[in-house]
Every structure is written in structure tokens, then in C-alpha cells.
HTML snippet that shows the backbone in 3Dmol.js (N, CA, C, O; Angstrom):
<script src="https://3Dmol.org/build/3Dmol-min.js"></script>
<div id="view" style="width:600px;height:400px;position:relative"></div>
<script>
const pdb = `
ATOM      1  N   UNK A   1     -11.512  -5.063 -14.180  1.00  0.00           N
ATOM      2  CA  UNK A   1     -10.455  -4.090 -13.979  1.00  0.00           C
ATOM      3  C   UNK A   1     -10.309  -3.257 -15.245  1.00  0.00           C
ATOM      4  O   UNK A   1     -10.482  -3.851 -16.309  1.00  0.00           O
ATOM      5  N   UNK A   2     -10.102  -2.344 -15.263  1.00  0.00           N
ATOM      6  CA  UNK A   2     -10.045  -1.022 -16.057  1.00  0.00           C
ATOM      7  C   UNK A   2      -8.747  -1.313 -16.890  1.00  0.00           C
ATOM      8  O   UNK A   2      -7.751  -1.581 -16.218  1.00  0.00           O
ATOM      9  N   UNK A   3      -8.654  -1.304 -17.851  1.00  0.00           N
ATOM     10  CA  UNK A   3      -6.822  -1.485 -18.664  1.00  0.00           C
ATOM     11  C   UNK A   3      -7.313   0.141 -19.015  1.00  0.00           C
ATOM     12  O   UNK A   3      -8.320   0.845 -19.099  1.00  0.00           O
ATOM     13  N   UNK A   4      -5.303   0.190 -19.198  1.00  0.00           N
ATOM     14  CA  UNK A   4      -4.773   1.011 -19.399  1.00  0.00           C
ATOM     15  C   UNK A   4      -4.688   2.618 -17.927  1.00  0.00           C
ATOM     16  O   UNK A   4      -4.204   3.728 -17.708  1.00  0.00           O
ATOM     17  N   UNK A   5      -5.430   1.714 -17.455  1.00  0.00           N
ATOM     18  CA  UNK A   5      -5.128   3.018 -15.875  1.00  0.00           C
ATOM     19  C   UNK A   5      -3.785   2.462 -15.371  1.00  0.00           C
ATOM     20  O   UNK A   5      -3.670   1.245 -15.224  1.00  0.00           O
ATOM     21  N   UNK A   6      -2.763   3.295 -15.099  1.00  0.00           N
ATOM     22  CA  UNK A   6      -1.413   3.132 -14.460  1.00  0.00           C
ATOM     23  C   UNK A   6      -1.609   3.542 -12.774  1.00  0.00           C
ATOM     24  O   UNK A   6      -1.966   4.639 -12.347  1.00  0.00           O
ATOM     25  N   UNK A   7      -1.416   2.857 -12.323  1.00  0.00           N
ATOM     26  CA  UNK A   7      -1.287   2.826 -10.825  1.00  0.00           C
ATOM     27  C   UNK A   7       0.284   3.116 -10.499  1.00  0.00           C
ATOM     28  O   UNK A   7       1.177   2.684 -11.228  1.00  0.00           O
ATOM     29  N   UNK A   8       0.578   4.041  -9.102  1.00  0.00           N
ATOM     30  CA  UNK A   8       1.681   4.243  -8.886  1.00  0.00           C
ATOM     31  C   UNK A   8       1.712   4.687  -7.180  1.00  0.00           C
ATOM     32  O   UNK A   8       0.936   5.460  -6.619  1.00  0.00           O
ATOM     33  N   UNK A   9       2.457   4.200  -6.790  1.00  0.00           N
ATOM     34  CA  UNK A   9       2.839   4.721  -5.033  1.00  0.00           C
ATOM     35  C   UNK A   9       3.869   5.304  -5.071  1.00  0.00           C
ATOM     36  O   UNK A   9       4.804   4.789  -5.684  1.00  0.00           O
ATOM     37  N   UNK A  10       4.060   6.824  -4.295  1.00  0.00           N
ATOM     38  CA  UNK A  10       5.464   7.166  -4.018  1.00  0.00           C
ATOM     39  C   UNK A  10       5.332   7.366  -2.645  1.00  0.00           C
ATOM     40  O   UNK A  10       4.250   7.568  -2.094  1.00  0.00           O
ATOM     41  N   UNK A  11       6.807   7.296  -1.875  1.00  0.00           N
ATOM     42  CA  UNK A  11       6.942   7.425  -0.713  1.00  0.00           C
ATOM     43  C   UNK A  11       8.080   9.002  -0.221  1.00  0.00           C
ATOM     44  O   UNK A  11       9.135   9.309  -0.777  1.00  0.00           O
ATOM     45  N   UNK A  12       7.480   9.658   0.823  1.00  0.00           N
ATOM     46  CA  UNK A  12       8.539  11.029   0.900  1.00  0.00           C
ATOM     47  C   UNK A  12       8.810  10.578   2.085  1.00  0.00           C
ATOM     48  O   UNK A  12       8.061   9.705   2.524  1.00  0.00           O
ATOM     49  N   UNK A  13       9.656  10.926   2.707  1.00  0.00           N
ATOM     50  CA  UNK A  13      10.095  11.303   3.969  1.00  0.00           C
ATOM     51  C   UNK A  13       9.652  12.866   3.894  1.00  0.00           C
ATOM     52  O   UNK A  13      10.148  13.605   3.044  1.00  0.00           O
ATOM     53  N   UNK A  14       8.730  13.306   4.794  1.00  0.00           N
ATOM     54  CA  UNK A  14       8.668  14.749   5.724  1.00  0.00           C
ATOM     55  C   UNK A  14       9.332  15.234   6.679  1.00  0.00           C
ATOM     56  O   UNK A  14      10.265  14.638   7.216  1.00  0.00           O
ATOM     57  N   UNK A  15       8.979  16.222   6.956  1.00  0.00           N
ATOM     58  CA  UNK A  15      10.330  16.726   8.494  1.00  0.00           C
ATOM     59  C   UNK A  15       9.422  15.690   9.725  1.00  0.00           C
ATOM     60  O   UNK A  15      10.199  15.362  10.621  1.00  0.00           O
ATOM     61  N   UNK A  16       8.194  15.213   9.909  1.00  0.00           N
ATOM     62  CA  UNK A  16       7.914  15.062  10.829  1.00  0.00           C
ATOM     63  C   UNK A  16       6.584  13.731  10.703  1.00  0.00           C
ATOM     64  O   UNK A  16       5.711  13.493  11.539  1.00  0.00           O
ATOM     65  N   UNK A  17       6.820  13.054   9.403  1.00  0.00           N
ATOM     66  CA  UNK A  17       5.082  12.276   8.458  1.00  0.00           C
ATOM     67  C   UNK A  17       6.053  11.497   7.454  1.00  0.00           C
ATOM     68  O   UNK A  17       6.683  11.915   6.483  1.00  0.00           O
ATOM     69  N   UNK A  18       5.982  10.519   7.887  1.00  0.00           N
ATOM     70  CA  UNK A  18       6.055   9.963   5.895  1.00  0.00           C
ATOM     71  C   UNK A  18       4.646   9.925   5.234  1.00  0.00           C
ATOM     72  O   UNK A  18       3.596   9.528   5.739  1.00  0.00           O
ATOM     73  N   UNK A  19       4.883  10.476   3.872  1.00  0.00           N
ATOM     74  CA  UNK A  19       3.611  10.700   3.103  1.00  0.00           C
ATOM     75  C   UNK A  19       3.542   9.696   2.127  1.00  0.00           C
ATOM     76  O   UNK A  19       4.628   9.341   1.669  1.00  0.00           O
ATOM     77  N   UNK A  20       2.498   9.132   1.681  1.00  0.00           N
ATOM     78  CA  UNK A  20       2.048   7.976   1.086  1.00  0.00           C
ATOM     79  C   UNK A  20       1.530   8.807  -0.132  1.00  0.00           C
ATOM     80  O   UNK A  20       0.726   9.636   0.296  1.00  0.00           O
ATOM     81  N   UNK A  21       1.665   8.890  -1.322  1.00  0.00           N
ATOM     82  CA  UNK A  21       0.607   9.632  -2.400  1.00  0.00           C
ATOM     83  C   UNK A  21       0.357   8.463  -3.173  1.00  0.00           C
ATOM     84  O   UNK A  21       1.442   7.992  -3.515  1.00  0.00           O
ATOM     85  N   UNK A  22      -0.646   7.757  -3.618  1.00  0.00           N
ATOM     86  CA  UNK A  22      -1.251   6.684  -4.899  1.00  0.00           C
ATOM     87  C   UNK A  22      -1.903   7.436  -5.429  1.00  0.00           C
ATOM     88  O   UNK A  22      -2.565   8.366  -4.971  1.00  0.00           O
ATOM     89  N   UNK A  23      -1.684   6.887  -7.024  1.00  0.00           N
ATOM     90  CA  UNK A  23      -1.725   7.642  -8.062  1.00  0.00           C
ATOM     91  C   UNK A  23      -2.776   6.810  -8.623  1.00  0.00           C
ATOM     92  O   UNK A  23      -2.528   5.737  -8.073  1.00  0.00           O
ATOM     93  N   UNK A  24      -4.002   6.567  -9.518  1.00  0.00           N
ATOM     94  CA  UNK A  24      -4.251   5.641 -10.162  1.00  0.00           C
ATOM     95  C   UNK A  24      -5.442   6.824 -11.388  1.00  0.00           C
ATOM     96  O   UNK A  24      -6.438   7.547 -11.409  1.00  0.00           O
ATOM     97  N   UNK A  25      -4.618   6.392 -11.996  1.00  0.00           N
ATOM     98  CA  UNK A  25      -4.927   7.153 -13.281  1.00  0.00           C
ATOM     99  C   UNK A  25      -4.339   8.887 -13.204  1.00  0.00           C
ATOM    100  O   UNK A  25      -3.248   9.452 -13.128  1.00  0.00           O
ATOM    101  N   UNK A  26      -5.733   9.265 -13.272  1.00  0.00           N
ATOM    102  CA  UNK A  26      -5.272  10.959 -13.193  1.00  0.00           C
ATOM    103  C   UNK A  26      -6.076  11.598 -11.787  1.00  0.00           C
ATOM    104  O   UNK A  26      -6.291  12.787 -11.552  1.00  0.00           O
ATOM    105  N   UNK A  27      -6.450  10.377 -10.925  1.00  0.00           N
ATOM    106  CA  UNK A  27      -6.770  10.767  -9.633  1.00  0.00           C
ATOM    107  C   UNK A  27      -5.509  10.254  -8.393  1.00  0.00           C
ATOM    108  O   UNK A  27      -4.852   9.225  -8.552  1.00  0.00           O
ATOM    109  N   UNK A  28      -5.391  10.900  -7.544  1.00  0.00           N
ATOM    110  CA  UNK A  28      -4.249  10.660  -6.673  1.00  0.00           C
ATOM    111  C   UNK A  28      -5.282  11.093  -5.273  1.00  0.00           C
ATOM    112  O   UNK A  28      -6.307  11.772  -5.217  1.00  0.00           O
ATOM    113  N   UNK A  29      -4.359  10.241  -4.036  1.00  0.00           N
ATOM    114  CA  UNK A  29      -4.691  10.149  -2.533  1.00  0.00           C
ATOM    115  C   UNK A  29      -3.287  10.380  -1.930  1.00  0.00           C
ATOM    116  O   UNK A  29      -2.249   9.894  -2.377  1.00  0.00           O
ATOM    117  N   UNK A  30      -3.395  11.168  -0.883  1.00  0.00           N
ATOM    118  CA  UNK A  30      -2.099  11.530  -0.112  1.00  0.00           C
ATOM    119  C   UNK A  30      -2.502  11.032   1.490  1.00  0.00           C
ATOM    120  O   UNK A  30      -3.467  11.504   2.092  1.00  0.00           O
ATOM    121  N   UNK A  31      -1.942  10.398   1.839  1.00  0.00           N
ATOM    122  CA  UNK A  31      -1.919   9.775   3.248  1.00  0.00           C
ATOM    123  C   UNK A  31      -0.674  10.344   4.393  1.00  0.00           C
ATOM    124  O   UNK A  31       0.511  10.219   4.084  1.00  0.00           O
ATOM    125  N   UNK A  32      -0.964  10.795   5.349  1.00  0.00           N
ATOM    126  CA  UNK A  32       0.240  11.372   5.820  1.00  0.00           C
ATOM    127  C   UNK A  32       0.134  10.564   7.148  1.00  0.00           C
ATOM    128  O   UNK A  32      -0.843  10.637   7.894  1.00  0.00           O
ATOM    129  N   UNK A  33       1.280   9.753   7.386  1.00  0.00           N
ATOM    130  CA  UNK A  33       1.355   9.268   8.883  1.00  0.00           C
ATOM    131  C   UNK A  33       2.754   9.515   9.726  1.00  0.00           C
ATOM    132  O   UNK A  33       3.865   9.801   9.280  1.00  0.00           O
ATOM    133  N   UNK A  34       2.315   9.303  11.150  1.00  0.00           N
ATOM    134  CA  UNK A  34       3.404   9.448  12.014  1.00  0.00           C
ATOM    135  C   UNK A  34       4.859   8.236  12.000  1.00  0.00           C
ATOM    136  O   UNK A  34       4.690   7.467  11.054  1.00  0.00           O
ATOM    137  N   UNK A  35       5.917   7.971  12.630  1.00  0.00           N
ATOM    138  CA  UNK A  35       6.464   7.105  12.783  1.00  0.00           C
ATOM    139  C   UNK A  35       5.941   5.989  13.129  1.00  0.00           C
ATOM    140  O   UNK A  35       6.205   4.998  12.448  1.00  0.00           O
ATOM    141  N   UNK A  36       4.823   5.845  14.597  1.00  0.00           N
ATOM    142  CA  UNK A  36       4.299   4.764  14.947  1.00  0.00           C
ATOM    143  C   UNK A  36       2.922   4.619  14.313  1.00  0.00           C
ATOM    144  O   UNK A  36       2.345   3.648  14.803  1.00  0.00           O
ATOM    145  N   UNK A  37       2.145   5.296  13.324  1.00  0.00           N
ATOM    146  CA  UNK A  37       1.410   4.445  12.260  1.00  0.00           C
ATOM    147  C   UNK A  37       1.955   3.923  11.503  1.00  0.00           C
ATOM    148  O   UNK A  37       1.615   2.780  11.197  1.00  0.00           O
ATOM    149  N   UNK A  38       3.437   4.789  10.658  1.00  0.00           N
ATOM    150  CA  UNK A  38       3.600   3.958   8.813  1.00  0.00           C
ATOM    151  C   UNK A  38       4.480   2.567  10.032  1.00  0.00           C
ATOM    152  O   UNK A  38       4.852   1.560   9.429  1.00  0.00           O
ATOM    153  N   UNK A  39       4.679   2.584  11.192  1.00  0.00           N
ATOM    154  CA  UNK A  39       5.674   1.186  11.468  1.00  0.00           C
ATOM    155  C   UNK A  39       4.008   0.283  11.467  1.00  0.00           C
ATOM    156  O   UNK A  39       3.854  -0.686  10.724  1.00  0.00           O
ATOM    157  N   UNK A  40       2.864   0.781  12.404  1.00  0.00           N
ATOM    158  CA  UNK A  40       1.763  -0.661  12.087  1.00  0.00           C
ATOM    159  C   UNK A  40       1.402  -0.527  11.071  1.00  0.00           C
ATOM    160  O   UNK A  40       0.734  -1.534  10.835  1.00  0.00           O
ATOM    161  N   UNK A  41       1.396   0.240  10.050  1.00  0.00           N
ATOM    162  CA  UNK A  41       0.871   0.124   8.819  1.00  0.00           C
ATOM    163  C   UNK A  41       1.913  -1.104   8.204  1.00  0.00           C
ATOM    164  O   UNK A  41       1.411  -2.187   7.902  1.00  0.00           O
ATOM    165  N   UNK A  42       3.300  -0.887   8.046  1.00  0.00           N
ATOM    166  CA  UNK A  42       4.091  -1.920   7.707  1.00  0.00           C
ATOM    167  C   UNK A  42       3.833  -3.415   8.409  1.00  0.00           C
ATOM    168  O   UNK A  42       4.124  -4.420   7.761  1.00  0.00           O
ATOM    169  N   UNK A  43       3.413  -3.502   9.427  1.00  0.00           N
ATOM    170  CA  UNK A  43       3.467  -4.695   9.772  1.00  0.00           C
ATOM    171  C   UNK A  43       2.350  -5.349   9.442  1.00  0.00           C
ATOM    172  O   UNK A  43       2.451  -6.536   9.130  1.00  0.00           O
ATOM    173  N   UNK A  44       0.736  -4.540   9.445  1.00  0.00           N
ATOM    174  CA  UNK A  44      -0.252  -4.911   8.953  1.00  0.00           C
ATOM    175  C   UNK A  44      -0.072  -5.206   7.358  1.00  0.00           C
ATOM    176  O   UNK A  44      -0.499  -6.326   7.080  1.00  0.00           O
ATOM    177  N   UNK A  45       0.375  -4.593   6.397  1.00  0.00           N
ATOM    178  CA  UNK A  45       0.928  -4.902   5.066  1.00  0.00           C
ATOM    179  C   UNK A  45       1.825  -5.788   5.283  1.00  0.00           C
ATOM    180  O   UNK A  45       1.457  -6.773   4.642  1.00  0.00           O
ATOM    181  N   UNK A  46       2.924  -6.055   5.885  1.00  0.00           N
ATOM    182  CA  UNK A  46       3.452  -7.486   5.856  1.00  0.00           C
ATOM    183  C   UNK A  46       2.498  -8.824   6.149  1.00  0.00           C
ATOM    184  O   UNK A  46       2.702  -9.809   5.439  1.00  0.00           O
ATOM    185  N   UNK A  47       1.603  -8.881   7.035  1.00  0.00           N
ATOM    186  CA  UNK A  47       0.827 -10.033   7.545  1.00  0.00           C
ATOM    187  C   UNK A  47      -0.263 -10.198   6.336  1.00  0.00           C
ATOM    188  O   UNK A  47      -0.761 -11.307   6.142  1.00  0.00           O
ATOM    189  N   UNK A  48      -0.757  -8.660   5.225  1.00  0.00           N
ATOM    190  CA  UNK A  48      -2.046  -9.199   4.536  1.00  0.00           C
ATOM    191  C   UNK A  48      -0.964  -9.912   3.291  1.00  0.00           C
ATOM    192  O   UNK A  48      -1.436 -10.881   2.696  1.00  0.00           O
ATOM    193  N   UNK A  49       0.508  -9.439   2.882  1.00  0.00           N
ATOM    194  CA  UNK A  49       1.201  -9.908   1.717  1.00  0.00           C
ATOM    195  C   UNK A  49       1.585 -11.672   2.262  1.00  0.00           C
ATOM    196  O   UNK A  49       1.804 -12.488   1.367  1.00  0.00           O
ATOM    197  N   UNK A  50       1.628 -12.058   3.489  1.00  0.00           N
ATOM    198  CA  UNK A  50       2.265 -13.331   4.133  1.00  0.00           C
ATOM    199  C   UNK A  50       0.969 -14.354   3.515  1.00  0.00           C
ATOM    200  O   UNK A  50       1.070 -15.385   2.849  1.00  0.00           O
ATOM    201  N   UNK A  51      -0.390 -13.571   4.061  1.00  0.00           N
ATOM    202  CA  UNK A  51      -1.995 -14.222   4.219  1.00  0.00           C
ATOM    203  C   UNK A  51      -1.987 -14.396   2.748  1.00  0.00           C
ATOM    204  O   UNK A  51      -1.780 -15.467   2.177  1.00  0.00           O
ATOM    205  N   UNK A  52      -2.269 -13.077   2.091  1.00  0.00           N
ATOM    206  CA  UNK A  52      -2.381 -13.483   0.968  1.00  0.00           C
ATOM    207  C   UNK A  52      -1.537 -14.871  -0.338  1.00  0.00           C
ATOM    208  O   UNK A  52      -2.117 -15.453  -1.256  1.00  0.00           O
ATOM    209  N   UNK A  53      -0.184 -14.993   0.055  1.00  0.00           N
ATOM    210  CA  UNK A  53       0.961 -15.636  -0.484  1.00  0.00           C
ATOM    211  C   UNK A  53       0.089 -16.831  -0.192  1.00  0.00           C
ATOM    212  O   UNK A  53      -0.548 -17.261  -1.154  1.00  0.00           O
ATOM    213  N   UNK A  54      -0.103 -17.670   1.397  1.00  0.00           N
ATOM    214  CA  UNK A  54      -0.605 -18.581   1.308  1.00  0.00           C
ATOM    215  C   UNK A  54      -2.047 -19.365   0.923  1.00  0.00           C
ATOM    216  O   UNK A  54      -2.344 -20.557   0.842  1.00  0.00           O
ATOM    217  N   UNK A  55      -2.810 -18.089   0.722  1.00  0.00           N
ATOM    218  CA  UNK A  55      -4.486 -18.588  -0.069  1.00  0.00           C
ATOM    219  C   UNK A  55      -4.287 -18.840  -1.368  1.00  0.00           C
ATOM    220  O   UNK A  55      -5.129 -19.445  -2.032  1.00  0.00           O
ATOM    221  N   UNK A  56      -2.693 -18.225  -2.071  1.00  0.00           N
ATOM    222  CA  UNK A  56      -2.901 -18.134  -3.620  1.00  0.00           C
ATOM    223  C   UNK A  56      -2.371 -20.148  -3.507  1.00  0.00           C
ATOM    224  O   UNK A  56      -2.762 -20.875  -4.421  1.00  0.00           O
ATOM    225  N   UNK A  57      -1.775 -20.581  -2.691  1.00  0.00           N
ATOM    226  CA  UNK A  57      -0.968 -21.926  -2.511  1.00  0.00           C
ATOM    227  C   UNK A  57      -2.306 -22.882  -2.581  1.00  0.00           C
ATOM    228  O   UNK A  57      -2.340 -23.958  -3.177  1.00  0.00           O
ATOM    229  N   UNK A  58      -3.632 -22.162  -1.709  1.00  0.00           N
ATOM    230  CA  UNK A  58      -4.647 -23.233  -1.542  1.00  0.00           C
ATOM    231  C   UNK A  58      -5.298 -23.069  -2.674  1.00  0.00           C
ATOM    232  O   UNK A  58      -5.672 -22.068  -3.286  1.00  0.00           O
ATOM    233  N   UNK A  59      -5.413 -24.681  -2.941  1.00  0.00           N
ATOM    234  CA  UNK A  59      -6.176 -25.325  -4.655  1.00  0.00           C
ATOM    235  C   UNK A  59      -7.919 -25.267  -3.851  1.00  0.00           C
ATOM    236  O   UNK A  59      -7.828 -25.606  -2.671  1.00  0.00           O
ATOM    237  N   UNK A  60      -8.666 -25.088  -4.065  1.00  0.00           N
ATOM    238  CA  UNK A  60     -10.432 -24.947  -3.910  1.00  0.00           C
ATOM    239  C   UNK A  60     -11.111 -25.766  -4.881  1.00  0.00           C
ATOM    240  O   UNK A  60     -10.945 -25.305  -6.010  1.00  0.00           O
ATOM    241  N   UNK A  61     -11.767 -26.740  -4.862  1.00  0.00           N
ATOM    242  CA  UNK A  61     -12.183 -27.870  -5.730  1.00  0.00           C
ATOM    243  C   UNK A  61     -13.343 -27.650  -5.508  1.00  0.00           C
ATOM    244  O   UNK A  61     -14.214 -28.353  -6.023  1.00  0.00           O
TER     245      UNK A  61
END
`;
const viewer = $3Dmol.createViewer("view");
viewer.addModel(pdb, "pdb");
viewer.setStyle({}, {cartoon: {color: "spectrum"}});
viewer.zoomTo();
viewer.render();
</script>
């Protein structure tokens, strides 16, 4: 991993999109979705943060 690159997410409300912009360094991505993507996008990001929580729990010998 790269030190010193700052990573950053902001979130807008649009008249009609919430827009996603990530920032990571001095390059940025703008994502624009409807109501019923950013809601499966949220739920798919809830299930990989749930998945992930429990692999960090499993010890691997």
C-alpha cells in the first residue's frame, strides 16, 4: 500500500442521483446512482462489512 495517499468519499444528494465521488490521492471517481441502486448498493456494502467482520474473527493455522 502506498503511504501518504489520502483516500476520501463524499456523498451529495442530487435533484434526482445520489453521487458517490472517491478521492484517492489527486485522482477522483464520480459514481452517480438512482434511489433503487445506492438502496442495493447499501445492502450489498452492509453484507461485504457483516462477511468481512466475521473472517477477521477466524484464526487460520
Amino acid at each position: 500500500m502506498v503511504q501518504g495517499v489520502e483516500r476520501k468519499i463524499e456523498l451529495e444528494i442530487e435533484r434526482n442521483r445520489i453521487r458517490f465521488t472517491v478521492f484517492h490521492g489527486e485522482d477522483e471517481q464520480v459514481i452517480k446512482l438512482n434511489l433503487e441502486e445506492a438502496r442495493a448498493f447499501a445492502q450489498d456494502l452492509e453484507k461485504a462489512i457483516e462477511d468481512y467482520s466475521k473472517r477477521k474473527q477466524i484464526r487460520i493455522d
